[in-house]
NUBAMAR-18767 format. One line per field, with one value per residue: residue number from 0; residue in three letters; x, y, z of N, C-alpha, C in turn. Coordinates in Angstrom, 2 decimals, decimal comma. Atoms other than C-alpha are relative to their C-alpha. Layout:
// NUBAMAR-18767
n NUM:...;
res ALA:...;
n_xx X:...;
n_yy Y:...;
n_zz Z:...;
ca_xx X:...;
ca_yy Y:...;
ca_zz Z:...;
c_xx X:...;
c_yy Y:...;
c_zz Z:...;
END
This chain:
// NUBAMAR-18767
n 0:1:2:3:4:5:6:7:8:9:10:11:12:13:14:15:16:17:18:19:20:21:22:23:24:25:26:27:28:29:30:31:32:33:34:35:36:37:38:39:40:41:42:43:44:45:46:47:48:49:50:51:52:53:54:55:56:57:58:59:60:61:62:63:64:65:66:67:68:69:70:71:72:73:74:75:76:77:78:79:80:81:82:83:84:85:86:87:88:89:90:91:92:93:94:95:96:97:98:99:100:101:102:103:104:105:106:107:108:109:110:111:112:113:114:115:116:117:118:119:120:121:122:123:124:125:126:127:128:129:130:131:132:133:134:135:136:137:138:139:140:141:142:143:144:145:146:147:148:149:150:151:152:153:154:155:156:157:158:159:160:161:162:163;
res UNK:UNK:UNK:UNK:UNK:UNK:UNK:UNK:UNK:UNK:UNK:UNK:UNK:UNK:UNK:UNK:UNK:UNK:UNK:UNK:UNK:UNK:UNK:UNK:UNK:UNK:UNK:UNK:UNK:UNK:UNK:UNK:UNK:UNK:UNK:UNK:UNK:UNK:UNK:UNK:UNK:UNK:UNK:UNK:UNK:UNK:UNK:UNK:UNK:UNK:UNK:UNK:UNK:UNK:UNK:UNK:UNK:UNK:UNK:UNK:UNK:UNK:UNK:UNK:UNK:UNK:UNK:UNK:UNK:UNK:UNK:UNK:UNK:UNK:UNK:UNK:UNK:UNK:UNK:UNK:UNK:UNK:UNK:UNK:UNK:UNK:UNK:UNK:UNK:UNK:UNK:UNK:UNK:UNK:UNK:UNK:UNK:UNK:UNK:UNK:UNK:UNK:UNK:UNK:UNK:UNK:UNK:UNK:UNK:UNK:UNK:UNK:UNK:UNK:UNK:UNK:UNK:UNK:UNK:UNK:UNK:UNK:UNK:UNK:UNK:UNK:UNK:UNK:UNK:UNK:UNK:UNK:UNK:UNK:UNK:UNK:UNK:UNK:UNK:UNK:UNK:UNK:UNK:UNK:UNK:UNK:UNK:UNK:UNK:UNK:UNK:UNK:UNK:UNK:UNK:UNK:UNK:UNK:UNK:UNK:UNK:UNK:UNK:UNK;
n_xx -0,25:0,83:0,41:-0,37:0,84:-0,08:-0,68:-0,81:-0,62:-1,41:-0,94:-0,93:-1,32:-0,65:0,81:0,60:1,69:0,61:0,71:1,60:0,66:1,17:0,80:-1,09:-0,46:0,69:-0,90:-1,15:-0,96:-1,47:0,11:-0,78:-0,56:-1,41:-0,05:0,49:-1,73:-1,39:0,00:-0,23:-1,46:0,38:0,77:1,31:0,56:1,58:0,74:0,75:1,10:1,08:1,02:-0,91:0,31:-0,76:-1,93:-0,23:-0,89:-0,83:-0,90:0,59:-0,11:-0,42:0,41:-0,97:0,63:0,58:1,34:0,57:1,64:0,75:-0,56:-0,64:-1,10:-0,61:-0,62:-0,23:-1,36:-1,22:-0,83:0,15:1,02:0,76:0,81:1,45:0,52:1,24:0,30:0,86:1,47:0,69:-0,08:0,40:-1,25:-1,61:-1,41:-0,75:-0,97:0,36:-1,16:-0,42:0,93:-1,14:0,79:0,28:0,34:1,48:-0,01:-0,80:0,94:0,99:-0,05:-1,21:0,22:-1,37:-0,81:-0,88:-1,22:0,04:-1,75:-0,01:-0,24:0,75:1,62:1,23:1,13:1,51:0,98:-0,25:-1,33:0,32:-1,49:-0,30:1,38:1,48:0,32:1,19:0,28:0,38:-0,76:-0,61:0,64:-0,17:-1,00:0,23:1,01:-0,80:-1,31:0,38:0,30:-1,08:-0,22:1,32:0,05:0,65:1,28:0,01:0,42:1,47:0,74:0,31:-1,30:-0,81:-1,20:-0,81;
n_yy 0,98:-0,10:0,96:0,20:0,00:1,79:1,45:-0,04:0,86:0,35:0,73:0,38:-0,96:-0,03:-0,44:1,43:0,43:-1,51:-0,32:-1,06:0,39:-1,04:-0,69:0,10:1,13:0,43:-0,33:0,10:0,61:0,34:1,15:0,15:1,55:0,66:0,61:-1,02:-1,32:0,47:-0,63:-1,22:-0,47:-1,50:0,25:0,27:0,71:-0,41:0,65:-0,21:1,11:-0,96:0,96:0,62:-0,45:-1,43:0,39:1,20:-0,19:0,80:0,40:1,37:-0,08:1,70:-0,05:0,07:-0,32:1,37:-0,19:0,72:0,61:-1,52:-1,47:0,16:-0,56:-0,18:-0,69:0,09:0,70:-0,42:-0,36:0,57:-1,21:-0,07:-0,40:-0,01:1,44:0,23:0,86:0,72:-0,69:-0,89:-0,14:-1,50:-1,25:0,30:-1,18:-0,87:-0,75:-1,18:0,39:0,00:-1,05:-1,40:-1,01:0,09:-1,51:-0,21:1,11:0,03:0,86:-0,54:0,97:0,84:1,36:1,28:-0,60:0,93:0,45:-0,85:-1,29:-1,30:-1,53:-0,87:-0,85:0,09:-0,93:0,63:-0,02:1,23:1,01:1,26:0,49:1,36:-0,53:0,58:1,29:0,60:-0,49:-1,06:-1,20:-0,08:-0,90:-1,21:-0,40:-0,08:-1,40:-1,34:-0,48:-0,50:-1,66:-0,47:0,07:-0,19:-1,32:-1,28:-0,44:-1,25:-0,73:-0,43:-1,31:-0,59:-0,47:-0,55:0,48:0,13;
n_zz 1,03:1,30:1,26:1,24:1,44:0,48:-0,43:-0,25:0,56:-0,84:0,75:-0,66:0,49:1,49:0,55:0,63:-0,08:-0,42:-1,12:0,44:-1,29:0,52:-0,94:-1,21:-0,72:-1,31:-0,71:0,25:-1,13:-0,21:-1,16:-0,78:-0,30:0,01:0,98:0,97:0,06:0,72:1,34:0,26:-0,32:-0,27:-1,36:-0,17:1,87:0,16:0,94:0,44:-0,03:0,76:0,84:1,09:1,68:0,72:0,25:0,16:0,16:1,27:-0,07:-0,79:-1,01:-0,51:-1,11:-1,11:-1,31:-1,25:0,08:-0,59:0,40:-0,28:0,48:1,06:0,71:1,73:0,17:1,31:-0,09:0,53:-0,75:-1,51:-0,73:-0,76:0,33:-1,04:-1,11:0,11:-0,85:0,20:-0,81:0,33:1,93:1,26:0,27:0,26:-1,02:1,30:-0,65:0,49:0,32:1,07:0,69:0,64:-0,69:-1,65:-0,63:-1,03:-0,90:-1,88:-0,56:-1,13:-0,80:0,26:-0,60:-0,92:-1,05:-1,03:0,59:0,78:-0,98:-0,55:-0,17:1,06:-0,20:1,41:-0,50:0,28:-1,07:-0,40:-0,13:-1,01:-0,67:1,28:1,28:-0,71:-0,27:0,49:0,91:-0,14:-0,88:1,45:0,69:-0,91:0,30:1,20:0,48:-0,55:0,90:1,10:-0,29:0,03:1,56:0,95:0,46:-1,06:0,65:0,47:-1,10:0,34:0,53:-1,37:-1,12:0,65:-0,65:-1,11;
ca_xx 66,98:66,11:64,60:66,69:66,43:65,46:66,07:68,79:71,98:75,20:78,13:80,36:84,10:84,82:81,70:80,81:77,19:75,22:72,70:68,50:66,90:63,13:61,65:62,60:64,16:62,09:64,83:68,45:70,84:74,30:75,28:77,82:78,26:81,98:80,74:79,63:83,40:85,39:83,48:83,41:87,07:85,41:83,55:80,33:78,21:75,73:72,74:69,86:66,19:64,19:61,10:62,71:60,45:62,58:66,03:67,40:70,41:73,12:75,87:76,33:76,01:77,35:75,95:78,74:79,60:78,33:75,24:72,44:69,14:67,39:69,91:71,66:74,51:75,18:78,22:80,03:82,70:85,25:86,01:84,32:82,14:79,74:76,47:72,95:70,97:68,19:66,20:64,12:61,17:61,03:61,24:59,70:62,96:66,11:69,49:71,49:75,04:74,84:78,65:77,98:75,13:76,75:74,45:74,88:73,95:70,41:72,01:72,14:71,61:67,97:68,69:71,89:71,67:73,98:75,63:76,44:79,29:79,56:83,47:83,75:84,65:82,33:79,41:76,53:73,76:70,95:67,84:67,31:69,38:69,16:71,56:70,96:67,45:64,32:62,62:59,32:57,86:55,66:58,44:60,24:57,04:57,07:60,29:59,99:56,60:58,85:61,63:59,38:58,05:61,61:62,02:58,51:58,50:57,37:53,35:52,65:52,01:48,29:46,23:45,22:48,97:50,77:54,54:56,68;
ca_yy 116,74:116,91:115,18:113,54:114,52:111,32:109,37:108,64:106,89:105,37:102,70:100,34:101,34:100,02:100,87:97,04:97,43:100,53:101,72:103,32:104,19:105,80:106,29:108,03:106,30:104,47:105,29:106,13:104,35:104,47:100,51:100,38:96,39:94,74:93,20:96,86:98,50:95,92:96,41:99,81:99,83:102,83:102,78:102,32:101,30:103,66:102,36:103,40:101,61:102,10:100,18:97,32:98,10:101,15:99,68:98,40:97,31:96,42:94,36:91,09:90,79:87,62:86,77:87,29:88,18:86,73:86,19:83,73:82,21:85,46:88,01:88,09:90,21:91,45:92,28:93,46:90,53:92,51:95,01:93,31:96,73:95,69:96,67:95,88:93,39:91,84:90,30:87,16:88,92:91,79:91,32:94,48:96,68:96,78:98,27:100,15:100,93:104,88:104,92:104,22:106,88:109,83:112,23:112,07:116,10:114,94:112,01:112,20:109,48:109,42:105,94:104,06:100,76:98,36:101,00:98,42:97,96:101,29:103,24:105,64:108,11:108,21:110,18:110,03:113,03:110,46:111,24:107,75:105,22:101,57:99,60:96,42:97,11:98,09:95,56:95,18:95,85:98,58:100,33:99,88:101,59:104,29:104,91:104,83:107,53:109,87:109,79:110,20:113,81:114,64:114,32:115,28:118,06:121,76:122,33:124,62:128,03:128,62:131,30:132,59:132,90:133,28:132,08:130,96;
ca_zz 98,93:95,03:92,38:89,52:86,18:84,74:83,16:84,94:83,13:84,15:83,67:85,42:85,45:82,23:80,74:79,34:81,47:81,39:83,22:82,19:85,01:84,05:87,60:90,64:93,39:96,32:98,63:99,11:101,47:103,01:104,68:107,30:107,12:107,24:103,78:101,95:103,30:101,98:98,69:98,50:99,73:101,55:105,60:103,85:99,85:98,79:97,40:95,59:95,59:92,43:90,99:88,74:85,91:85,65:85,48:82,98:81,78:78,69:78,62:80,44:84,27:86,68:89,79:92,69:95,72:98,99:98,03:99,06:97,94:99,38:97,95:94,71:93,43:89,98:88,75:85,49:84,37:82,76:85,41:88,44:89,34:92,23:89,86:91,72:94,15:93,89:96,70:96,57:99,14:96,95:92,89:92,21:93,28:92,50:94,72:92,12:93,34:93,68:92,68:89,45:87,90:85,92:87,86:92,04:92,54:93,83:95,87:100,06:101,88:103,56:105,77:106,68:107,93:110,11:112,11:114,72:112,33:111,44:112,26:114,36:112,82:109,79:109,50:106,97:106,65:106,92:108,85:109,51:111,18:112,41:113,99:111,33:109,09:109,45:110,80:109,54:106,04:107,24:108,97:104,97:103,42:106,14:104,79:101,27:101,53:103,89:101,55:98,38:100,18:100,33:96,23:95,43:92,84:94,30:93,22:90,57:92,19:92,28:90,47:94,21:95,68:92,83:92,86:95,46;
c_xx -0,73:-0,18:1,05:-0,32:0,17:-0,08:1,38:1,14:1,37:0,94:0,45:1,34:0,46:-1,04:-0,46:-1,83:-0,17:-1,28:-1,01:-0,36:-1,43:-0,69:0,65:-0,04:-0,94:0,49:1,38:0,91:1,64:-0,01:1,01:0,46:1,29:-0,62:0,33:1,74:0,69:-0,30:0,17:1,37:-0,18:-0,49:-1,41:-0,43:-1,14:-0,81:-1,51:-1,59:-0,34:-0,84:0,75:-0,51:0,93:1,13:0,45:1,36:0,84:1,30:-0,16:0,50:0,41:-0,29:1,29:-0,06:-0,41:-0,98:-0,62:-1,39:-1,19:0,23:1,15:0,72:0,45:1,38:0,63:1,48:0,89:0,30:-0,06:-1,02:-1,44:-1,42:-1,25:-0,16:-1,01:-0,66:-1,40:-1,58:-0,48:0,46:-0,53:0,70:0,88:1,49:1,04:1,21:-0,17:1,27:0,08:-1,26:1,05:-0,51:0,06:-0,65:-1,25:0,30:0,14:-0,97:-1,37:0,14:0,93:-0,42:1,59:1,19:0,58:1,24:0,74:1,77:-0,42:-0,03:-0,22:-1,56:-0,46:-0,99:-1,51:-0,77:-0,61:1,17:-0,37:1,51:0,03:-1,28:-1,04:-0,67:-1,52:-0,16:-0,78:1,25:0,66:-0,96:-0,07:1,24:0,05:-1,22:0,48:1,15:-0,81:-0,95:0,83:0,43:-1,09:0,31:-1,04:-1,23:0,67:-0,64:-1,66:-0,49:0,03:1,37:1,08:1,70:0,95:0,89;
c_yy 0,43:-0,83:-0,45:0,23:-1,48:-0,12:0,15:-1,24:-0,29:-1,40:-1,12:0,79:-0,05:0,42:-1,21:-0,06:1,25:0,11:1,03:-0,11:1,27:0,28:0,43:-1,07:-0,24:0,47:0,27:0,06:0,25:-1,70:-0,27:-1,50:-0,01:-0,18:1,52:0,66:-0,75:0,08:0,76:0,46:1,79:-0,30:0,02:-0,15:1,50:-0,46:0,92:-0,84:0,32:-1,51:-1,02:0,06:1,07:-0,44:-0,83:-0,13:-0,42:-0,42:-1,38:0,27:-1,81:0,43:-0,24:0,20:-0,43:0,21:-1,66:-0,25:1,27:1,18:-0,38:1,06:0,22:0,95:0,08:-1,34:0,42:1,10:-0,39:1,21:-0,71:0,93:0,43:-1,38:0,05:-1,09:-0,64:0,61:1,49:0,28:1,36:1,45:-1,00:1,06:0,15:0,22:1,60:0,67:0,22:0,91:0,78:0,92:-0,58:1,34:-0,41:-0,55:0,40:-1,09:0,19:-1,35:-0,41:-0,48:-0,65:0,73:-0,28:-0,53:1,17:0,62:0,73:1,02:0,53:0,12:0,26:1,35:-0,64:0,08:-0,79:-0,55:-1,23:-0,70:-1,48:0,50:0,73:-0,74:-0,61:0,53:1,12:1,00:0,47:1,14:1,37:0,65:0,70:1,37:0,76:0,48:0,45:1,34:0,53:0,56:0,52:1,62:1,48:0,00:0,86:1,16:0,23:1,50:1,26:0,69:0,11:-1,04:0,40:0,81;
c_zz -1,26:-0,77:-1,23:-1,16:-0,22:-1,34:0,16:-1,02:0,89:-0,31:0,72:0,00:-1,34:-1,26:-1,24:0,49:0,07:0,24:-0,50:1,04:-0,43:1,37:1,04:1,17:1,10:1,31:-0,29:1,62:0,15:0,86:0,17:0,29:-0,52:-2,05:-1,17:0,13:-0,60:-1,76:-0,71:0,04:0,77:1,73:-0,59:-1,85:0,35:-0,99:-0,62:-0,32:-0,93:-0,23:-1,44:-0,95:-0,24:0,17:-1,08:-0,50:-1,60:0,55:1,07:1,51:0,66:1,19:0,81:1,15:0,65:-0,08:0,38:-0,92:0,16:-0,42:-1,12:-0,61:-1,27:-0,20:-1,42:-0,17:-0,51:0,92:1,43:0,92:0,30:-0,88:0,52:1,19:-0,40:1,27:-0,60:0,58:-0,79:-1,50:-0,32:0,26:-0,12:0,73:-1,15:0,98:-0,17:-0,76:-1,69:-1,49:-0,40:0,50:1,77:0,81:0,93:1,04:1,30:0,42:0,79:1,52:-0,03:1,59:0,80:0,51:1,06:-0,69:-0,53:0,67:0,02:-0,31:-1,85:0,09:-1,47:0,44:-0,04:1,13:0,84:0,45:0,84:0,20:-1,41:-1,09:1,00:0,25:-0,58:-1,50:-0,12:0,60:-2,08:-0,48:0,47:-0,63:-1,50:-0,37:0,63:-1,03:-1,84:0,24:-0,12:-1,40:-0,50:-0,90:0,41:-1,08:-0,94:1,06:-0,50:-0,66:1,25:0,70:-1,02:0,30:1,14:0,33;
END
C-alpha cells in the first residue's frame, strides 16, 4: 500500500460538493452489507476513514439515506451522490466515499466488514475481515495503527547505510 499525495481532492458526480482532504486516511474499507450494494449498485461501498479536521467540504449536503440517531448520511442534492457518514460515537472521523476522490492509485482496501452478507463470488484484497465489525474500540485502534504502518512514508536513508 502507498501514501496519498495530499491533499487529497474530489467531487460528487455532478460536481455541486467538492471534496479537501489535508490528512492521511485512518483506515480504508470495503462493506459487504445489503444496504452499501444497493448503494453502490455494486457487491460492496468503499470507504475511507480520515480525521474530520481534515475534511472539508463545498457546496450543500442533505442528510439521507437510512440513517439513525447514531449514524448520519450526507449526500449531494442535485445528483444524489452518497458523499460521507458521520457517527454519533465518533465526531472526530469522518467515512468519505472512496468513489468519489480524483486520486484512487494509493487506494486498496485494508478491512472489509459484514461479509456475512458478502456474495459469493466477490473478492476484496483486504488483510482484514469480519463477518459484521470490529467489535470493540481497541480492536478499531489496532486497526487504524496497523493500517497507518502500511502508508507510513519510507525513512530517510541514514548517513551509516546509505540508500535503500
Amino acid at each position: 500500500m502507498t501514501q496519498p499525495n495530499l491533499p487529497l481532492t474530489g467531487a460528487c458526480l455532478c460536481g455541486a460538493v467538492q471534496l479537501h482532504v489535508t490528512a492521511a486516511p485512518l483506515l480504508t474499507l470495503a462493506c459487504h452489507c445489503r444496504d452499501c450494494q444497493k448503494l453502490a449498485a455494486s457487491a460492496y461501498s468503499l470507504t475511507v476513514m480520515f480525521p474530520a479536521a481534515a475534511v472539508t467540504t463545498t457546496g450543500e449536503l442533505v442528510l439521507g439515506g437510512l440513517h439513525s440517531a447514531e449514524r448520519k448520511h450526507y449526500y449531494c442534492p442535485s445528483c444524489l451522490s452518497f458523499v460521507l457518514s458521520r457517527l454519533k460515537a465518533a465526531p472526530e472521523r469522518v467515512n468519505l466515499r472512496a468513489s468519489l476522490l480524483d486520486d484512487l492509485t494509493w487506494f486498496t482496501p485494508f478491512v472489509e466488514i459484514m461479509t456475512e452478507e458478502k456474495q459469493p463470488w466477490a473478492q476484496v484484497p483486504a488483510p482484514h475481515s469480519y463477518a459484521r465489525f470490529p467489535t470493540t474500540a481497541e480492536a478499531l485502534a489496532d486497526l487504524m495503527a496497523d493500517y497507518a504502518k502500511t502508508i507510513a512514508p519510507a525513512p530517510p536513508p541514514s548517513p551509516e547505510t546509505g540508500p535503500a
